[in-house]
C-alpha positions in Angstrom: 8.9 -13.8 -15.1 6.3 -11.4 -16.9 3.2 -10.8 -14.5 -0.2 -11.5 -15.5 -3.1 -8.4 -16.5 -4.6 -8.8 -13.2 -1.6 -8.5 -11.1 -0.8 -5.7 -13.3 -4.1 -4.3 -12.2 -3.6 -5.3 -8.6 -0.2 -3.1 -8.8 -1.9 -0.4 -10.6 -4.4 -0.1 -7.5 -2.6 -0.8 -4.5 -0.7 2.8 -6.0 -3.5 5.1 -6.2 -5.0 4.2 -9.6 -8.6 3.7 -10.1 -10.2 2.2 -13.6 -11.6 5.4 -15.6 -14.2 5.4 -18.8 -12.3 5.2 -22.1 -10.4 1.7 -22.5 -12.1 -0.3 -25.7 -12.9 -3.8 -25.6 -10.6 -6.0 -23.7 -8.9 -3.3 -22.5 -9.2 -0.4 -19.3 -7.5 2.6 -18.6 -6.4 3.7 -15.4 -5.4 7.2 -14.0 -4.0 8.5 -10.5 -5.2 12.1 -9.6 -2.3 12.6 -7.7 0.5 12.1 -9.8 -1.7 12.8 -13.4 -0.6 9.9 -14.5 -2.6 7.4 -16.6 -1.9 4.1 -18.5 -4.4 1.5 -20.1 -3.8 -2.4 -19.3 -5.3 -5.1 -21.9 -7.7 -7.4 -19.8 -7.0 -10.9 -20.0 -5.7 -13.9 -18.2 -2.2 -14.4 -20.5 1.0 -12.8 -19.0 2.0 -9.4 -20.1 5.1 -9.1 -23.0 8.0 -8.1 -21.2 8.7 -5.0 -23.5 4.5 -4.0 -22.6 4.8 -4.8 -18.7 7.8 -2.3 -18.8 5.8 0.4 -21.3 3.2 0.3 -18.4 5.0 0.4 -15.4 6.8 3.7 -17.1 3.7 5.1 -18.4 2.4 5.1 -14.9 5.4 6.0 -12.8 6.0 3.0 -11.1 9.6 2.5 -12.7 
C-alpha cells in the first residue's frame, strides 16, 4: 500500500532530513547534511504513486 506525503515526510525526518528553501508550491525539498543527499516530496494528503514513493526513497538513500 503506497504511503501518504506526510508519512513520507515523517520517514524523511526520523532519518536525518530537515525541509530546506527551494520546493515551489505544493511541494518541499528536503536534504541530509550527512549523507548530501536531497529529494523534494509534493505536499498533500493523497497517497504517493508507487513508481514516485520508490523515486524518493532512492533519491534519498533510504532504498
Amino acid at each position: 500500500m503506497p504511503m501518504t506525503s506526510t508519512k513520507m515526510i515523517k520517514l524523511l525526518k526520523k532519518n536525518g532530513f530537515v525541509q530546506i528553501a527551494g520546493g515551489k508550491g505544493s511541494h518541499k525539498k528536503f536534504y541530509n547534511q550527512s549523507t548530501g543527499k536531497s529529494t523534494i516530496v509534493p505536499d498533500h494528503k493523497q497517497e504517493l504513486g508507487k513508481g514516485l514513493e520508490h523515486r524518493i526513497l532512492k533519491q534519498s538513500g533510504l532504498k
